[in-house]
C-alpha positions as CSV (number, residue, x, y, z in Angstrom):
1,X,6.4,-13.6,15.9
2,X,3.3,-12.4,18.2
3,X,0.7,-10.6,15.2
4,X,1.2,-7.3,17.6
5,X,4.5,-6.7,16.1
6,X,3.5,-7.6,12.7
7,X,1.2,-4.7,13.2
8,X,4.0,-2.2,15.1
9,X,6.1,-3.3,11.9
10,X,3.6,-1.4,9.9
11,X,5.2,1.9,10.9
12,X,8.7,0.9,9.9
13,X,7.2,0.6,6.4
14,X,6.0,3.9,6.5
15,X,8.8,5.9,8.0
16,X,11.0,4.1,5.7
17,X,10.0,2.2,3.3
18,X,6.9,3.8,2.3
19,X,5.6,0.4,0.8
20,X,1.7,0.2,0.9
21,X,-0.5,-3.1,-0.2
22,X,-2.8,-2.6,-2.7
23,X,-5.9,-4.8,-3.3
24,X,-6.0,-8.9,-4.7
25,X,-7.4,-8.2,-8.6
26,X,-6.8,-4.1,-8.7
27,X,-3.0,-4.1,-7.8
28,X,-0.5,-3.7,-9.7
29,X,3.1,-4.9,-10.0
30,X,3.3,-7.9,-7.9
31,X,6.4,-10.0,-8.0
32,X,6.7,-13.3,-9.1
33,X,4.8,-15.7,-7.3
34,X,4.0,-12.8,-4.8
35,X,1.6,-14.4,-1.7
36,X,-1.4,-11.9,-3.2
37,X,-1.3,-13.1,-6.8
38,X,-1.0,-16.3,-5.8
39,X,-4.3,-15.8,-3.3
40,X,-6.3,-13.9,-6.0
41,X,-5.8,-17.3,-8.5
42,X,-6.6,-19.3,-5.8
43,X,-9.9,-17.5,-4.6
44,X,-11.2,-16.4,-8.4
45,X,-10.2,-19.6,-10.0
46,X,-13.5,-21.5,-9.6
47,X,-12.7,-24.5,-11.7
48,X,-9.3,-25.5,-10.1
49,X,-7.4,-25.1,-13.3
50,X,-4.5,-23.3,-11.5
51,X,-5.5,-20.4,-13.6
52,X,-8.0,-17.2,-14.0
53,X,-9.6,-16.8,-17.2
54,X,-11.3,-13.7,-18.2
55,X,-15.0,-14.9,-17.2
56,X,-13.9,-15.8,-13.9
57,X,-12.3,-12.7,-13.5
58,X,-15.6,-10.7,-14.5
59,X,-18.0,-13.6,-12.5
60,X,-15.8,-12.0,-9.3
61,X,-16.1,-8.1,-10.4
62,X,-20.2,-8.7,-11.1
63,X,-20.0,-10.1,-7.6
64,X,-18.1,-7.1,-6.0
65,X,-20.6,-4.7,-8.0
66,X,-23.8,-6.3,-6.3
67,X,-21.9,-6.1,-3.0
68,X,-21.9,-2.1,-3.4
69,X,-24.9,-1.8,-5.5
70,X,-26.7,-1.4,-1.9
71,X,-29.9,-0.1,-3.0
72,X,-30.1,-2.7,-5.6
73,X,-30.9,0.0,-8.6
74,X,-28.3,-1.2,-11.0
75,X,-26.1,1.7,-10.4
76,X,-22.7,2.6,-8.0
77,X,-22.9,5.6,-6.3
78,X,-20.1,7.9,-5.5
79,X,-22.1,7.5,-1.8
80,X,-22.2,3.8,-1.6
81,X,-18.8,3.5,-2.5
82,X,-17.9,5.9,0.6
83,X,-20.2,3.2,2.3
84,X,-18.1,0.2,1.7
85,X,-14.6,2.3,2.1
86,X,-16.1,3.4,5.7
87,X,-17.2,-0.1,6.8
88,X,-13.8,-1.3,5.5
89,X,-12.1,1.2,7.8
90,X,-14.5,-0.1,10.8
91,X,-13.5,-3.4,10.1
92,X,-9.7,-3.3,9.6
93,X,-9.4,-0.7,13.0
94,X,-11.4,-4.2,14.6
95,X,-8.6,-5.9,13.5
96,X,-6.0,-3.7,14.8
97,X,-7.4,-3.3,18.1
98,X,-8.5,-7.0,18.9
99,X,-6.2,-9.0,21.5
100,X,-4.3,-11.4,20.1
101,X,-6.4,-14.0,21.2
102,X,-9.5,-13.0,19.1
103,X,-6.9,-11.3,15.5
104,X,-7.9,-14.7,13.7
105,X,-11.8,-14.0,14.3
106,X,-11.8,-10.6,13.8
107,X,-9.6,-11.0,10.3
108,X,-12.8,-13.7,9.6
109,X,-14.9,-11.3,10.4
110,X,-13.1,-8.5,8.1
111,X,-13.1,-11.0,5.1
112,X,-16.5,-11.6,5.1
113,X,-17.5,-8.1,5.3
114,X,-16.0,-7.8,2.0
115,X,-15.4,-7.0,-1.3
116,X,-14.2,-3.5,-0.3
117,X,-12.9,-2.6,-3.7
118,X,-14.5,-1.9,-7.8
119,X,-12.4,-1.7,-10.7
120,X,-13.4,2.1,-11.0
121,X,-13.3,3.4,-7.7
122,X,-11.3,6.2,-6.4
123,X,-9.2,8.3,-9.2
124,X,-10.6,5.9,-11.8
125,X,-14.4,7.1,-11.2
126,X,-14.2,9.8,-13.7
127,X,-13.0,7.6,-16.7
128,X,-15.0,4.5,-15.4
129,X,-18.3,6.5,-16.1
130,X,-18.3,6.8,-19.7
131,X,-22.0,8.6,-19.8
132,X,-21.2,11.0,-17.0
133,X,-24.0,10.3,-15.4
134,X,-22.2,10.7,-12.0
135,X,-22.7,6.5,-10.9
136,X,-21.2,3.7,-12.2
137,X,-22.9,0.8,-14.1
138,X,-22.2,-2.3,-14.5
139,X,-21.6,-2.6,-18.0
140,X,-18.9,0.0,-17.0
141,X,-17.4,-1.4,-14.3
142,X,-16.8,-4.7,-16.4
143,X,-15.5,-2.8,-19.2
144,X,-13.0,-1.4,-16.7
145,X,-12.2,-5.0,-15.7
146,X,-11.4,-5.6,-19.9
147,X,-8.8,-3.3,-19.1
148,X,-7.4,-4.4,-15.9
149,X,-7.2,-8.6,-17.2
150,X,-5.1,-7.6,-20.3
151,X,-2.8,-4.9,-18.7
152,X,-2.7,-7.8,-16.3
153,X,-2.5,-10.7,-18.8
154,X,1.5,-10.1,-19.6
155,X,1.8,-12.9,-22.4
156,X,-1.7,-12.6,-24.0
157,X,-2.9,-16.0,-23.0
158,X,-6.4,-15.2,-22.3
159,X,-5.9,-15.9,-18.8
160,X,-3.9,-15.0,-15.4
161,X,-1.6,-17.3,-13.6
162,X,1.6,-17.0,-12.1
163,X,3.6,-16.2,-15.0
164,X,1.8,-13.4,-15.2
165,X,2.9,-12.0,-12.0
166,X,5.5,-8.8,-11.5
167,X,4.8,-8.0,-15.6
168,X,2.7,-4.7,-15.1
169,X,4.2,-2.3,-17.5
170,X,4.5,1.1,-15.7
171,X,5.4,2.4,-12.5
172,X,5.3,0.0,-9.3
173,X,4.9,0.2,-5.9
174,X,8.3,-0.9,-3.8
175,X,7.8,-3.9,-2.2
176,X,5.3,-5.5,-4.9
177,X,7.2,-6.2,-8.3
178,X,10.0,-6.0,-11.0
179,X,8.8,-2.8,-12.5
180,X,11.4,-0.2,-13.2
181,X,9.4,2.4,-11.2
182,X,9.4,-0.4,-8.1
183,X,13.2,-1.0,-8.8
184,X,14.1,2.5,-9.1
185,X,12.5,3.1,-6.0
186,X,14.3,0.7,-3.9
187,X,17.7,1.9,-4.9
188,X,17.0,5.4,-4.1
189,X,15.6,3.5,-0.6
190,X,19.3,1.7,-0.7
191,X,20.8,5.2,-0.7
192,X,18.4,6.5,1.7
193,X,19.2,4.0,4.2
194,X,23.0,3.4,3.3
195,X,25.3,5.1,5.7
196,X,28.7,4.0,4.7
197,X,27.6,3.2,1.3
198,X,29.2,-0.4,1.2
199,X,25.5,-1.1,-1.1
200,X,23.6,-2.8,2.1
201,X,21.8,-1.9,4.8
202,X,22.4,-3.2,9.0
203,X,20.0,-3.0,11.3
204,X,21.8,-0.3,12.5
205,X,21.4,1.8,10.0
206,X,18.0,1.4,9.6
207,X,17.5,2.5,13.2
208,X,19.5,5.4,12.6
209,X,17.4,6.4,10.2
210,X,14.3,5.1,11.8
211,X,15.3,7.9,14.5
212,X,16.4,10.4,12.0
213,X,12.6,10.5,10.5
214,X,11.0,10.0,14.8
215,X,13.0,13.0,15.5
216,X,11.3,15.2,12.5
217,X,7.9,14.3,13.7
218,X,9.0,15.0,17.0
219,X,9.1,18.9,16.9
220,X,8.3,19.8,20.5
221,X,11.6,17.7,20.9
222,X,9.4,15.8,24.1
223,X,10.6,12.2,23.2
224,X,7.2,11.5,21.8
225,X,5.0,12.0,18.5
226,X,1.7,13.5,19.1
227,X,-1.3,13.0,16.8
228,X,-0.7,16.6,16.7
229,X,2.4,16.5,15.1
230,X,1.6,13.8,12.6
231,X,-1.1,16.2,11.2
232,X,1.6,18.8,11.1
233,X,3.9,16.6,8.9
234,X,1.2,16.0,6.7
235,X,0.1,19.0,5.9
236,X,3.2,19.7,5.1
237,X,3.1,17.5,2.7
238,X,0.0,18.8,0.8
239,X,2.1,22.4,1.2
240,X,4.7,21.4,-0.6
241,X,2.6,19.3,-3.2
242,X,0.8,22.6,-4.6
243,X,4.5,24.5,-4.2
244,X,6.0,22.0,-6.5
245,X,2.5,22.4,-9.0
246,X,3.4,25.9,-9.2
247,X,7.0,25.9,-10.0
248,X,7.2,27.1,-13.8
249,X,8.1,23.7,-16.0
250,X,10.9,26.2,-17.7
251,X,12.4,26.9,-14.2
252,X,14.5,23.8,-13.9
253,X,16.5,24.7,-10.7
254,X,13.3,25.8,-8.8
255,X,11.8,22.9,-10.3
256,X,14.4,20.5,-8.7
257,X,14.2,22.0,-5.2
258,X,10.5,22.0,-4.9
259,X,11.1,17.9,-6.4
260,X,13.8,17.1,-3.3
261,X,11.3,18.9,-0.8
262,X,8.2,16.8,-2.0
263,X,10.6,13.9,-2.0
264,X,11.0,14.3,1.6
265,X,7.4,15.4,2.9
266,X,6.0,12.7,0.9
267,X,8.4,10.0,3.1
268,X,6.6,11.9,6.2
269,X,3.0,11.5,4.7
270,X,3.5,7.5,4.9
271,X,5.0,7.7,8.1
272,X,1.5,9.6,9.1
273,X,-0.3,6.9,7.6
274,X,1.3,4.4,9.6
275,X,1.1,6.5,13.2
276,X,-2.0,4.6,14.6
277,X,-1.2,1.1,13.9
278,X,2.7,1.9,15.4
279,X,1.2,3.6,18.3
280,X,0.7,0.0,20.5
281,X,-0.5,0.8,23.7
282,X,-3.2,3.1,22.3
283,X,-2.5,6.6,24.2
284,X,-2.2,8.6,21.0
285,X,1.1,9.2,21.3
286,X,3.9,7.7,19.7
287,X,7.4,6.6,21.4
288,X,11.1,6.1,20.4
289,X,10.6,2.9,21.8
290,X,7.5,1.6,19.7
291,X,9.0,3.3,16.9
292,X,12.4,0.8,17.4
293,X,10.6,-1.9,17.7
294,X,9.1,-1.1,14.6
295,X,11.8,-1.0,12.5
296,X,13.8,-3.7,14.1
297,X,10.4,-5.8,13.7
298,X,10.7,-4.6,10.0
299,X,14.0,-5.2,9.5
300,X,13.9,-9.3,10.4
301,X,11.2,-9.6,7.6
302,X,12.8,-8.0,5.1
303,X,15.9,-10.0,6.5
304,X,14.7,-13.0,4.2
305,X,18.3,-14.7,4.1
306,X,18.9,-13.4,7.8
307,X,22.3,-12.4,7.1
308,X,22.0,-9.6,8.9
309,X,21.7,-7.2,5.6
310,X,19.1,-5.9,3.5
311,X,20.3,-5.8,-0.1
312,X,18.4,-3.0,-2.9
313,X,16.3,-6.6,-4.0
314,X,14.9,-7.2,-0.4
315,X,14.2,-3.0,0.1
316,X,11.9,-3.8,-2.9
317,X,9.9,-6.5,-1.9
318,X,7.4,-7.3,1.1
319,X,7.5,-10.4,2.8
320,X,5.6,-12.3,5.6
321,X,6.9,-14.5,7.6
């Protein structure tokens, strides 16, 4: 499979699926013997014991916190954190634009430029820094990684392997675990997808409703998707995200309606996510066609006993072929 349709496939995932990966030692909800939990042992497990224990864990994190530490003061800024995100960004777009050819050098090149990411950073900033002192230190930032080994460490073994994969407590991400939030959200997917609700999805159907969501974005009804309009969709989004946080708790009807509409603009936020990377020949537009071949591209991976179906336990996973 040529790596520019792993990347068109990317869309498909967004219009649909809404999956998203989440970093090696920060994620959450992996499933069993999952590729990433499988890398993360293999790159923090520096004495080959098959296994992570909680020093190596904390050797990797004090490593990541030098990394964005860029002025060397002993302290994360909100700043340099901005820093690292933006020369992530630069990095993976020099991955997504390289010709085939020169992907494997330019994924060298985006590994190298790493860590991107600091147990701590993003939402987490706020509770990370204990003495409010607006940066994070590193005596925070390893107390943070306390937290993430034994939410992480399932059977209390002072150390992560692969039984300790897919065990997260908590909500999940679909595509990446066992969880009950990742499981409910790969039958409602089922349903999504389900046309003649015989509990599996054709390829068919997921066109179908590949086209259903292209023709939403599609408002000027022109047979393509406009940067333009992918703004639009995510704006509404953020609309009706503050109409639902203003719907009265004790209003249960309203309550519902403004829940279905979030439901359905939060479907066209991931799809927004997803426009560039779909969008293969570069013009900022987006066609019916790239968007197929998305979703068919998609649908073949998810495929993983190629039987020409994709049952609620494939919906919920991601996997590379």
């Amino acid at each position: 499979m040529a790596k520019k349709e792993l990347l068109l496939g990317a869309v498909a995932a967004g219009l649909l699926l809404s999956g998203a990966a989440a970093p090696a030692f920060a994620a959450k909800g992996e499933g069993k013997h999952h590729p990433r939990h499988a890398a993360m042992i293999e790159r923090l497990d520096t004495n080959n014991d098959g296994k992570v224990s909680l020093d190596e864990f904390k050797a990797n994190v004090s490593a990541a916190f030098k990394a964005f530490d860029a002025d060397g003061n002993g302290q994360v800024t909100k700043d340099e954190i901005k820093a690292r995100h933006a020369t992530f960004k630069e990095a993976r777009k020099a991955v997504r634009d390289a010709a085939d050819a020169d992907k494997d050098k330019a994924l060298q090149a985006l590994h190298a430029a790493g860590p991107f990411m600091l147990p701590g950073m993003g939402k987490m900033f706020s509770r990370t820094d204990t003495d409010k002192n607006g940066s994070l230190s590193q005596a925070e930032v390893l107390a943070a990684a306390d937290t993430i080994f034994a939410r992480r460490d399932s059977n209390k073994d002072g150390a992560l392997d692969t039984a300790d994969a897919g065990a997260v407590k908590g909500k999940g991400h679909p595509g990446k675990g066992h969880s009950k939030g990742g499981e409910e959200r790969a039958e409602r997917m089922l349903k999504r997808l389900d046309a003649d609700g015989d509990g599996k999805v054709s390829q068919a159907e997921m066109l179908a409703q590949a086209n259903k969501t292209f023709e939403r974005f599609d408002t000027d009804k022109n047979g393509e998707v406009s940067k333009a309009e992918v703004d639009a969709r995510r704006d509404a989004f953020r609309d009706a995200r503050k109409a639902f946080r203003e719907v009265k708790s004790t209003d249960d009807e309203a309550r519902k309606a403004a829940r279905e509409a979030l439901g359905e603009a939060r479907m066209d936020r991931m799809g927004a996510r997803m426009f560039e990377r779909a969008d293969a020949d570069k013009n900022g537009t987006l066609t019916k066609a790239e968007m197929e071949t998305a979703a068919a591209t998609l649908f073949k991976q998810r495929d993983r006993n190629g039987d020409g179906f994709l049952t609620q336990d494939e919906i919920g996973k991601r996997h590379n072929r």
